[in-house]
C-alpha atoms as one frame of an Amber mdcrd trajectory, in Angstrom:
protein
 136.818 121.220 118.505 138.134 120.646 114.916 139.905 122.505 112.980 138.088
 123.577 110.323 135.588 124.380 113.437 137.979 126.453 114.922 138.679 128.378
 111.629 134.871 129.364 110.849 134.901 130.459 114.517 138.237 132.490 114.286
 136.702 134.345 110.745 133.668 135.161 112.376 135.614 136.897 114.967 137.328
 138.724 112.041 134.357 139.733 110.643 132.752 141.007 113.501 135.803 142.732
 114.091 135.855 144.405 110.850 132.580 145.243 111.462 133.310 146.964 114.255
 136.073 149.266 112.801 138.782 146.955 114.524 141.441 145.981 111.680 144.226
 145.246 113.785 142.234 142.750 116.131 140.656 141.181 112.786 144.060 140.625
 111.182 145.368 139.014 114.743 142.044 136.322 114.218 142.911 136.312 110.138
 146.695 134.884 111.356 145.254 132.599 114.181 143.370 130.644 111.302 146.121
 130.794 108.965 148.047 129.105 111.456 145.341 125.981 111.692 145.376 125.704
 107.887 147.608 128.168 105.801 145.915 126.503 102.580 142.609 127.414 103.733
 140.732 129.656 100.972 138.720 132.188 102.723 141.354 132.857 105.707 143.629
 133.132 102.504 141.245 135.790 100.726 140.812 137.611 104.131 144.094 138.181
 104.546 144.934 139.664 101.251 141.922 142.010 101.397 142.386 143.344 105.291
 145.995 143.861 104.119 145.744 145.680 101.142 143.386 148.159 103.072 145.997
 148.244 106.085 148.136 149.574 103.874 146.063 152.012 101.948 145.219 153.714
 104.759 148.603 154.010 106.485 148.054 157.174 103.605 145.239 158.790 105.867
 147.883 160.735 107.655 149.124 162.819 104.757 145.691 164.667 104.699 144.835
 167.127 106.845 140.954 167.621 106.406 138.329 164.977 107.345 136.812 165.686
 103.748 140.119 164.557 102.107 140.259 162.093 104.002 136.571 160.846 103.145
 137.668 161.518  99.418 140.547 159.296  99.594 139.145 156.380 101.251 136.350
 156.282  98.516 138.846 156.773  95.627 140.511 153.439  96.995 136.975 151.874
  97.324 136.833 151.767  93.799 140.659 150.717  93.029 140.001 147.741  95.535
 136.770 146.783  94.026 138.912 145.848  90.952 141.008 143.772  92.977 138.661
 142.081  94.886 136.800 140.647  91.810 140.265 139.640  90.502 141.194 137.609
  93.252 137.886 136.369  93.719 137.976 134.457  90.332 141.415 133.566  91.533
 140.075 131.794  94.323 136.874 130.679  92.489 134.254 132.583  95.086 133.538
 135.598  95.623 133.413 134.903  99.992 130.164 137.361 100.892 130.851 137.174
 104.119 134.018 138.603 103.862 132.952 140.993 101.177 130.306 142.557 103.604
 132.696 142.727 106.554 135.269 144.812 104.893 132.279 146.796 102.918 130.855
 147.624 106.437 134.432 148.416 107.474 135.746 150.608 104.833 132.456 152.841
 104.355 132.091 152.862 108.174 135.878 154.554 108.104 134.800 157.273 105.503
 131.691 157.995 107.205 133.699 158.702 110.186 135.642 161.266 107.968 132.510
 163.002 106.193 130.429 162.992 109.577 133.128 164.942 110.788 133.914 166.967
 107.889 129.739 167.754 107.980 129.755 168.835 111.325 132.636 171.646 109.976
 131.313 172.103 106.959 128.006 173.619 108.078 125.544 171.296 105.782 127.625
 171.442 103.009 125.330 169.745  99.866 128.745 168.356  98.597 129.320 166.855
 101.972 125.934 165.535 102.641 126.384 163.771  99.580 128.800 161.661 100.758
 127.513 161.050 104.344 124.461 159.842 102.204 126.827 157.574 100.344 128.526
 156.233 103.087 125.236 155.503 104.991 124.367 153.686 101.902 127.618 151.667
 101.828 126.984 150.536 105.121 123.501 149.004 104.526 121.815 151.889 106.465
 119.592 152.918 103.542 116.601 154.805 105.657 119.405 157.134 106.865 121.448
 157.601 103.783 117.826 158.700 102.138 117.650 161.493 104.170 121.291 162.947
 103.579 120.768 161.962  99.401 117.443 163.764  99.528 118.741 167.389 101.351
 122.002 167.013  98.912 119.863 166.182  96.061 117.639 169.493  96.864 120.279
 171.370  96.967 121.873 170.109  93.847 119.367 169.693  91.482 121.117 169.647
  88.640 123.438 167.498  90.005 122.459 163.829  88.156 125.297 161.584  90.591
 123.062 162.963  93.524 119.596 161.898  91.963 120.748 158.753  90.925 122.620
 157.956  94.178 118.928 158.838  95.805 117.022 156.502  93.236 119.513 153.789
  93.792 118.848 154.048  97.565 114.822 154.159  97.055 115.326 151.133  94.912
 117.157 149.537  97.708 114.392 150.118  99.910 111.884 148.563  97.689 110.234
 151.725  96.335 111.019 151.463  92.863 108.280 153.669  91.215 110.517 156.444
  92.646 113.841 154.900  91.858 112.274 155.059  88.307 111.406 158.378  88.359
 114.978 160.012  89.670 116.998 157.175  87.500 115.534 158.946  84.228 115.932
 162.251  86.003 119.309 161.745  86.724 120.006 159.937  82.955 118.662 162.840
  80.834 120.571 165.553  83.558 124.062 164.222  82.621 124.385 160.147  82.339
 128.247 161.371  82.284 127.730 162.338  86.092 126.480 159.323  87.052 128.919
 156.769  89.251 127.979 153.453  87.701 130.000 151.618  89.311 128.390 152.889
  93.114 125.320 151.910  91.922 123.734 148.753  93.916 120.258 147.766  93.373
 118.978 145.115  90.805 116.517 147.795  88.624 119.718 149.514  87.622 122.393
 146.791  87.580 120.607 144.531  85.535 119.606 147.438  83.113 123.411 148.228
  82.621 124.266 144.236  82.413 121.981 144.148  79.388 122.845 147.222  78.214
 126.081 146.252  78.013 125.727 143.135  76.402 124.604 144.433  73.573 128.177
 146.070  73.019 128.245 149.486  74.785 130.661 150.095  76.965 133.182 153.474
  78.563 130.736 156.716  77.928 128.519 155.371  75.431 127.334 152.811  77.992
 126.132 155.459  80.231 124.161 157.169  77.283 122.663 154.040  76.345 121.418
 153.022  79.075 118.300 155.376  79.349 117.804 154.699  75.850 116.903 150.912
  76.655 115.720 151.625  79.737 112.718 153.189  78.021 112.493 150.512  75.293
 112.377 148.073  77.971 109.937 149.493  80.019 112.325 150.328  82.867 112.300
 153.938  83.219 108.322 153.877  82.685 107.256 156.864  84.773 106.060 159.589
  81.809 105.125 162.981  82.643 104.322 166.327  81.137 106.658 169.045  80.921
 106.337 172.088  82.244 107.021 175.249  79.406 110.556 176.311  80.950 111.232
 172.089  80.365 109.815 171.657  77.231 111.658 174.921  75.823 114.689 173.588
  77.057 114.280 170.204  76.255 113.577 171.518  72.153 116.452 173.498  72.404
 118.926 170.594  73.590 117.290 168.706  70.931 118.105 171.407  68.471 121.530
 171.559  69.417 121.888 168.138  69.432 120.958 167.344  66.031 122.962 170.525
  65.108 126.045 168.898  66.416 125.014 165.335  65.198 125.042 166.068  61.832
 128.762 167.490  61.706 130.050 165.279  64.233 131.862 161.968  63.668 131.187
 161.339  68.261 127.883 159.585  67.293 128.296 157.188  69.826 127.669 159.820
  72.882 125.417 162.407  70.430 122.964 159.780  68.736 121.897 158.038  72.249
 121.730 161.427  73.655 119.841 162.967  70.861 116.887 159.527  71.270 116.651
 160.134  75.312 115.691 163.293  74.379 113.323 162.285  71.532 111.502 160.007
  73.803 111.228 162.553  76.333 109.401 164.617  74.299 107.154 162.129  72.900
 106.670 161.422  76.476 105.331 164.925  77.331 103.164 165.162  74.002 101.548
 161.345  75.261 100.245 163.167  78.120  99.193 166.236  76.321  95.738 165.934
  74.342  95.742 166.394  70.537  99.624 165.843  69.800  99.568 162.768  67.519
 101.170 164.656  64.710 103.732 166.182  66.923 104.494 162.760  68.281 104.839
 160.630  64.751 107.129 163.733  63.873 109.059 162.626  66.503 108.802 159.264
  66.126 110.289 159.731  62.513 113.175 161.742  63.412 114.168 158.798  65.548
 113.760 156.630  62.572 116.046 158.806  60.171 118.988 158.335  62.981 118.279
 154.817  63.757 116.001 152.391  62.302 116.688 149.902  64.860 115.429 151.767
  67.784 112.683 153.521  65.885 111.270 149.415  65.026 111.855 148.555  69.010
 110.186 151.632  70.469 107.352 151.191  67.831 106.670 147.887  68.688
């Protein structure tokens, strides 16, 4: 058997490892390979990633509850995604394989934590939140739909819930739903949202473009709906009922209220248009409302000409 033979075979039994919550025996296959070729790339890239998480986690045992636990293990999620894109473009790949094995192991590990913490917590919304998370970490979207849709019921003002459930329905190809709850969840609170948990293509390649275009930090999140209707993205309409549309024209009021002695523009004006279009959006599917619509239409155009010329055309 050659070496390089004996190294694919020796990762694979790392990754399954992983895989199957067993760090210690993955690092022992990790420094097997390393010994057949301590230049190799992958082994190399294995290595640092199992280790940084080995010793994250030696932190587990200064929390007490399974919840904090959970918490923690997700808080490092998102420190080690930075990392693993930095040594990724160290290393000149990004090594899936590797990527999905210690996914699969780290979100495995926090489910652990919340499933426990859920079966204490007495179906705590909060909780069921991040089971639903967790179940979507690990690829398990059917189940984590179920735990994102009794969270997002019971937190329905709650726009990180509906967009983790739209993220999840566009994961499992239904995306006229994912379209709905992503402009739910955008006009909610786009502050609330966790962009960076967010997986499938509809919403990744919305903020990609998004961003190219300059946005970035909190603005990014506000303009993100904003495009996503001039783009056709978030393309669901639908009318309003009267407790809405009341509070819809009252945001709106308040919006332009706080616009106009404001120098924030870069949160207020994006925030001011989703809600312009939302309300053209409920007067489209209300008979006789042209006039109430090109009102609209010009409002948009006094704050920005730009997106007034886009949405018109």
């Amino acid at each position: 058997m050659s070496g390089e033979t004996t190294i694919e075979g020796l990762l694979q039994k790392a990754y399954n490892s992983l895989k199957d919550a067993g760090a210690d025996t993955a690092l022992r296959f990790l420094q097997e390979a390393l010994k057949e070729d301590y230049e190799h790339q992958e082994v190399l890239f294995a290595l640092k990633c199992l280790t940084w998480w080995l010793d994250k986690l030696k932190r587990l045992e200064d929390f007490r509850s399974p919840y904090e636990k959970g918490g923690y293990i997700l808080a490092q999620w998102k420190i080690f995604q930075v990392f693993q894109e930095r040594i990724s473009e160290a290393a000149g790949s990004s090594f899936d394989s590797c990527q999905f094995a210690v996914r699969h192991y780290v979100f495995s590990l926090a489910l652990s934590s919340f499933g426990e913490a859920l079966g204490e917590s007495q179906q705590d919304p909060e909780v069921m939140l991040q089971v639903g998370r967790c179940y979507k970490g690990v690829g398990n979207y059917e189940e984590a739909v179920k735990y994102l849709e009794l969270a997002a019921r019971a937190k329905r003002e709650d726009s990180g819930a509906l967009a983790e459930m739209a993220d999840t329905k566009a994961l499992l190809g239904d995306s006229r739903a994912a379209k709905v709850l992503f402009r739910e969840a955008f006009f909610l609170n786009p502050q609330g949202i966790d962009l960076q948990s967010m997986e499938s293509e509809m919403i990744l390649r919305l903020k990609e473009k998004t961003a190219e275009l300059g946005y970035g930090g909190q603005e990014l999140a506000e303009w993100i709906p904003v495009y996503g209707c001039l783009w056709g993205v978030f393309s669901i309409k639908r009318e309003l009922k009267p407790v809405e549309l009341g509070g819809l024209k009252q945001s709106i009021l308040t919006l332009e209220n706080d616009l106009r002695g404001s120098s924030d523009a870069g949160i207020l004006k994006p925030r001011l248009i989703n809600r312009y279009f939302r309300l053209i959006d409920h007067y489209e599917n209300v008979r006789d409302n042209s006039e109430a619509v090109e009102e609209t239409m010009l409002k948009i155009k006094f704050i920005d000409p730009a997106i007034y010329e886009q949405y018109r055309n």
